[in-house]
N, C-alpha and C positions, 0 to 999 in steps of 0.2 A: 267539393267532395260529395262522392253521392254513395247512401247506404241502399241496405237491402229493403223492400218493402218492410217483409218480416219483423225485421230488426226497429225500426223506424214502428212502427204499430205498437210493440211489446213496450221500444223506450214508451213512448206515448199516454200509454197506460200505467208504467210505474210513476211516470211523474206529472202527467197530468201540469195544470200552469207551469210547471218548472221547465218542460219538454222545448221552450224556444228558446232559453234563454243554454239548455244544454247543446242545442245545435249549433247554434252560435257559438259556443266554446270550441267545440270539435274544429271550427272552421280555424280557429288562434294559432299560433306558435304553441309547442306547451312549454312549459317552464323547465331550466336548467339548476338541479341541486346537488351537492356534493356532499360530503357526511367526513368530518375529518377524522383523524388517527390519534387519540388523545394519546396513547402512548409513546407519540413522537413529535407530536407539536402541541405548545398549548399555548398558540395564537387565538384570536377570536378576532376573524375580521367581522368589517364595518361594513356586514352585508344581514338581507332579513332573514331572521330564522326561520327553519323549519320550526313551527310551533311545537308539533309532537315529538320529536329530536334530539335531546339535547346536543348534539354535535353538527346537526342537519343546520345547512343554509342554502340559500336560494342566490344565482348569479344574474347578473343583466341583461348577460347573453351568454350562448355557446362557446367558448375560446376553441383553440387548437388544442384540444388536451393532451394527444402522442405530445407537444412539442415543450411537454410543463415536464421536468426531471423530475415531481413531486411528484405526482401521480408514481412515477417507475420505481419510488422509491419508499412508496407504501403510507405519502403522509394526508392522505386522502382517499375518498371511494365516488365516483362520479355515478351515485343511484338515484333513482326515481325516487319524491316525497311520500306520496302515500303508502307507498311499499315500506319506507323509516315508520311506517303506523307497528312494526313489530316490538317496537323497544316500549312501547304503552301496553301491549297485550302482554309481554313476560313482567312487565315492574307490576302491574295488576293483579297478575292470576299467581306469581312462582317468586318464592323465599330466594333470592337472587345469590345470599351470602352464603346459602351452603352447596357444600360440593355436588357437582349434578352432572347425568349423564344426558347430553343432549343429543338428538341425532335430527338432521337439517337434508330430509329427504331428496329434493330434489334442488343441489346446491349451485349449480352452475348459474350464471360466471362468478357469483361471488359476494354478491350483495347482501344478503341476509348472513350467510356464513362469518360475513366479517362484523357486521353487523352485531351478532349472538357473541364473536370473541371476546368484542369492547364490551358486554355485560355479564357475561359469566364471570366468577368467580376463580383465581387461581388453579384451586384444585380441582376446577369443572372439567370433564371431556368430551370434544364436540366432537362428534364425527362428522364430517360433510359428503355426500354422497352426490352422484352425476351418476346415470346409468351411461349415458352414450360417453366413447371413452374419451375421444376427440373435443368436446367440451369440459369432460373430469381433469384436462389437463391443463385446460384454462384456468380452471377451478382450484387446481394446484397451485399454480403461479401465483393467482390474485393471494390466494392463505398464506404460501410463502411469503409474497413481499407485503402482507400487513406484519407478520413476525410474531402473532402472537405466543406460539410454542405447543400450547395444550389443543391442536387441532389433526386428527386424522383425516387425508383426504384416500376417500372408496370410491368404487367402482363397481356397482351391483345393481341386480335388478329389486325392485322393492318385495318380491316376495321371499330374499335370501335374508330377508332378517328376520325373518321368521328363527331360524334357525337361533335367534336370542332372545329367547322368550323372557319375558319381564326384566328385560336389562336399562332400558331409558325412561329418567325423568320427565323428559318432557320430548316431546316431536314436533317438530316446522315440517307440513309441509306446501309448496307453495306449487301447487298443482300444474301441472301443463293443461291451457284449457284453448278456448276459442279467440281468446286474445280482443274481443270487443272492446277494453280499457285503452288499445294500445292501436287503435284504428287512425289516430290524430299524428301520430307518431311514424305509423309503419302503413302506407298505404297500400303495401301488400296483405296485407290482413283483412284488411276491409275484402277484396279480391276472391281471397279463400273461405270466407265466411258461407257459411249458411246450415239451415236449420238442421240436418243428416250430422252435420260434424258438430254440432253443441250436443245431440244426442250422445254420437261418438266419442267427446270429450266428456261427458258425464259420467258414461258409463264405465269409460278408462279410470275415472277418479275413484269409484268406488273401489275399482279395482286395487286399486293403488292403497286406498285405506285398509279394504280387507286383510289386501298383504301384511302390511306393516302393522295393525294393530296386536297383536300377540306380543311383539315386542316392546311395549308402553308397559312399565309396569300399574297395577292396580292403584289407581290414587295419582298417576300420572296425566299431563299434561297437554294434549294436542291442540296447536296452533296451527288453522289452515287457510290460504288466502288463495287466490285467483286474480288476474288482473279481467277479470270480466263481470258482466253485472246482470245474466240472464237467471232465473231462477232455481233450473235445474240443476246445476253446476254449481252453484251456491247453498244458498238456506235447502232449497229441496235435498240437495246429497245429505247436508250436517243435520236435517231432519231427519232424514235415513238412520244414517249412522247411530242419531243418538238414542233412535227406537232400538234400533238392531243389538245393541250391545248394554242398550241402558246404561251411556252415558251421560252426563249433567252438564245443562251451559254457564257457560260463567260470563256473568256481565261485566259489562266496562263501562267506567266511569268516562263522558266524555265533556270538552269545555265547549257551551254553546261557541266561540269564534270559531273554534277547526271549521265548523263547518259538514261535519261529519255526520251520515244519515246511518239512525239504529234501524234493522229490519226484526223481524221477528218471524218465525212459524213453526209449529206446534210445540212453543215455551223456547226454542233455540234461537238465541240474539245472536245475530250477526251485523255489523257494519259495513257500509257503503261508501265510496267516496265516487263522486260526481265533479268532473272539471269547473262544471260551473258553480259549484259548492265550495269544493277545495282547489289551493295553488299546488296541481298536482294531476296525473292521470287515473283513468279509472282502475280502481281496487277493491275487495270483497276480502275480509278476515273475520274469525269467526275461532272460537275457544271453547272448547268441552276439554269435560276431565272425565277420565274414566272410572270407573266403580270398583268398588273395594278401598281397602287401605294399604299403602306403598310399605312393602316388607323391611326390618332394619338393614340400613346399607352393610353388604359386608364387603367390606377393600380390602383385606387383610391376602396375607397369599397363604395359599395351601401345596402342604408338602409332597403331598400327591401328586399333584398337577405334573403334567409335562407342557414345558414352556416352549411355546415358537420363535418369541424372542429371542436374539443372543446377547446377552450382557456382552460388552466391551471389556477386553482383560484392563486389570490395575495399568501395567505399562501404557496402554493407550489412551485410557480415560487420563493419565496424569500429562501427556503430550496436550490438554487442551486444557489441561487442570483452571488456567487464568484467563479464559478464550470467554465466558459467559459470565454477570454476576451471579453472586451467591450460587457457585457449583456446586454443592453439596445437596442441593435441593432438587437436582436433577439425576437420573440412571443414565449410564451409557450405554448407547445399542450398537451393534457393527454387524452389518449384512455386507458380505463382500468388502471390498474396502473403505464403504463408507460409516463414518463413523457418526452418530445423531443423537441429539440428547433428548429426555423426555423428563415430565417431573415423575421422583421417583412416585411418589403417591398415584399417577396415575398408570404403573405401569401394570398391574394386573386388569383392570380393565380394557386396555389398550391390547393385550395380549388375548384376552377372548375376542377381540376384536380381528385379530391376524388369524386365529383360530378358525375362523367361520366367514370372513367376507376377503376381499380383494383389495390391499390397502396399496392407494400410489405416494402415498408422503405421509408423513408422521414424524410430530413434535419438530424438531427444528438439524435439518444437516450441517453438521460442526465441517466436517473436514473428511477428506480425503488422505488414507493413511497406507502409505506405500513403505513398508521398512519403517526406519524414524525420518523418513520426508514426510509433509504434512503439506496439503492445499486445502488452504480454509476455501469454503465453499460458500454459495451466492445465499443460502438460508440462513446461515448465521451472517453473513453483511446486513441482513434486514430483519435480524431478529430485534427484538422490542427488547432480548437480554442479551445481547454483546456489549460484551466489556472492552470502552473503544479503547480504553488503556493501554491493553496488553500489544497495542497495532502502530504502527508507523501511520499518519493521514494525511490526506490532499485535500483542500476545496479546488475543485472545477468551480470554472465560470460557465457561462449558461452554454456558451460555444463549445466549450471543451465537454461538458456534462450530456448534452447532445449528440457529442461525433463519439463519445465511451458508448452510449446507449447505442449505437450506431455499430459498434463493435468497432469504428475504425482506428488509425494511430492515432494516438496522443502523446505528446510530450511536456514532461513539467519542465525541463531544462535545470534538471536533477540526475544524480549517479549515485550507483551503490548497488546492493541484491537482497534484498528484502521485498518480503510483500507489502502492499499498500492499499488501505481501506483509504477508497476515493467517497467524496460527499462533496451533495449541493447544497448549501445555505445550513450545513453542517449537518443533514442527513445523508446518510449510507447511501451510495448505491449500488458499491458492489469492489471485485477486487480489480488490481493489475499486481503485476512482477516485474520490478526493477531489475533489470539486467544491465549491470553496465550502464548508459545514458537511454536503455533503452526502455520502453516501460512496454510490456505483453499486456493487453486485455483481456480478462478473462470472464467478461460480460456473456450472459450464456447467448448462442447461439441462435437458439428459437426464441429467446423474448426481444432480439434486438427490434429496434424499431426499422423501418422498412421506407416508409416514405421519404421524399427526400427534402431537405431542407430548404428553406426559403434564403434568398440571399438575402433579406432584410428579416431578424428573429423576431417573435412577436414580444411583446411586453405584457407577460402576464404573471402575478404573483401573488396568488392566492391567497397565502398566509400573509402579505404585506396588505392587503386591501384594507 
């Protein structure tokens, strides 16, 4: 693999003796890691950690992953390691246990956003945002099938939150930049590289900041990363920034093994990760708090307000009354005939949320309510609080759990008319309709899988390693 002059001068310079032994990395495989779903499995294979992670581990090799039911069924995240360096920057800088409003700027596909669910707090609400819409609905999917419930998935450009001035606790966001971390990986990147588009990517960042900063409240929290390792794009923007607005950096504690290089400039610490440092690609994160003091939360609702939300009438919320644990702790919404639960504590938040941005999912969809027919729906199959109780269930074998994700027939060599919560290895992955001897798939559409099966399946299981 051959880089740019440019690029190859600049590495050179930041690292100095280190610079062979980093090319030489770039030349490797990079490393395969995957970040599990502690809310639905709490295996611990006999594989190495991700150091920084606690759910984060590292595989031996790439598997087939379309062809793992576990993945489609939300009890794992196949993410990049260094980017898992997010869960050290929030347990550092941010009171983890109290209620928080987060917003995870640029969310697609999924990684951080799922990431931020497994540490937030119950009563926390994440918003996850994607401006482009065709990836916000990736974005969907992935939040859907982790299940966590307390997640909004948006659709906006970053200077529409402006529009919620001092509303969020804390902000991720993980910049679109020049991709130089990700040159090992994507050898089209290497390709589109050069010095005019790191300008262009820097300067879109600020942009990106400027926008969104009004919306951090006072004493709030930004978390910002890059998967690239040039200066401007880095430490020089967060030096900006924290002139500009006179915000503060907040340092992190790091363990000499990670491996993990601090940078600094003018007082603003940022961290680096280097291939040849860490089991992992290149990453750039970096933590300022903003100035002032964070005003007291007020959740409470006001009588005044007119609300965009529709509450769910009594009859409807009670058709689902035993569909979710502890229901009491959640509000019912119903836009057209879909009916969705949210916890109630977050729903005035949630609703200056529909207020002002372009929301494509929210909290968790129960079911579909026609009259008193009722189709539970693919968001509650993978919610983290479905109550498998209230359901008739199947395990698939790994052939059957395949040709469901597949959308194609299956049969249990069973009769009756009742719905059926199907599971692999006793996770969800979604519904069918016993009709008679017949059983309907009602696996969605767009997430089936597409490729087509091997006639010999591979043997991979994750959580059994």
């Amino acid at each position: 693999m051959h880089f740019p002059s440019t690029f190859t001068d600049r590495m050179h310079r930041l690292l100095g003796p280190g610079y062979d032994a980093f090319l030489d990395a770039l030349q490797q495989a990079p490393p395969v890691s995957v970040r599990l779903n502690p809310a639905k499995t709490t295996a611990t294979p006999s594989l190495p950690r991700v150091p920084w992670a606690t759910h984060g581990y590292y595989l031996p090799e790439r598997p087939a992953f379309t062809l793992d039911p576990l993945l489609h069924a939300g009890a794992y995240y196949v993410q990049e390691a260094s980017s898992m360096f997010l869960e050290q920057a929030l347990k550092q800088s941010i009171d983890l246990q109290q209620p928080l409003r987060v917003l995870d700027l640029c969310g697609a596909p999924g990684g951080k956003s799922t990431q931020l669910a497994c540490l937030l707090s119950a009563d926390s609400l994440l918003v996850s945002n994607e401006v482009i819409r065709s990836r916000a609905s990736i974005l969907a999917e992935n939040v859907t099938k982790w299940g966590s419930g307390n997640v909004l998935v948006t659709s906006n450009d970053p200077r529409d939150f402006g529009r919620l001035p001092d509303f969020f606790d804390v902000m991720v966001v993980d910049a679109p930049c020049s991709g130089e971390g990700m040159f090992r990986k994507d050898p089209q990147a290497v390709s589109e590289w050069s010095e005019e588009n790191v300008k262009l990517c820097a300067q879109r960042q600020q942009r990106i900041l400027s926008d969104v900063w009004e919306a951090l409240k006072p004493g709030g929290t930004l978390i910002y990363s890059t998967c690239t390792w040039n200066e401007q794009e880095n430490e020089e923007n967060m030096a900006w920034l924290a002139v500009q607005e006179q915000a503060e950096s907040v340092h992190l504690e790091l363990q000499p093994e990670w491996g993990v290089q601090p940078s600094q400039q003018q007082g603003v610490a940022g961290y680096r990760f280097y291939p040849h440092r860490v089991q992992g690609e290149g990453f750039f994160i970096c933590v300022i708090r903003k100035g002032g003091e964070a005003p007291a939360a007020e959740y409470g609702r006001s009588s005044k307000k007119k609300y965009k939300l529709t509450q769910a009438g009594k009859k409807e919320q009670a058709l689902v009354q035993d569909w979710l644990l502890h229901p009491k702790r959640y509000i019912g919404l119903q836009h057209n005939e879909v009916l969705s639960a949210l916890p109630a504590s977050l729903f005035e938040a949630a609703d200056d949320i529909y207020q002002h941005l372009y929301v494509l999912y929210a909290g968790t969809e129960v079911a579909e309510v026609k009259g008193k027919k009722l189709k539970p729906l693919q968001g509650l199959a993978l919610s983290q609080h479905l109550n498998k109780a209230a359901f008739a269930t199947a395990d698939l074998d790994l052939e059957q759990a395949l040709r469901y994700l597949r959308k194609e027939h299956i049969s249990l060599g069973s009769s009756g008319s009742d719905w059926v919560l199907l599971q692999y290895k006793n996770i969800p992955l979604g519904w069918a309709k016993q009709v008679g001897s017949r059983m309907n798939n009602y696996y969605p559409k767009e997430w089936r899988i597409r490729m087509d099966l091997p006639q010999e399946l591979p043997v991979f299981d994750l959580l059994d390693i």
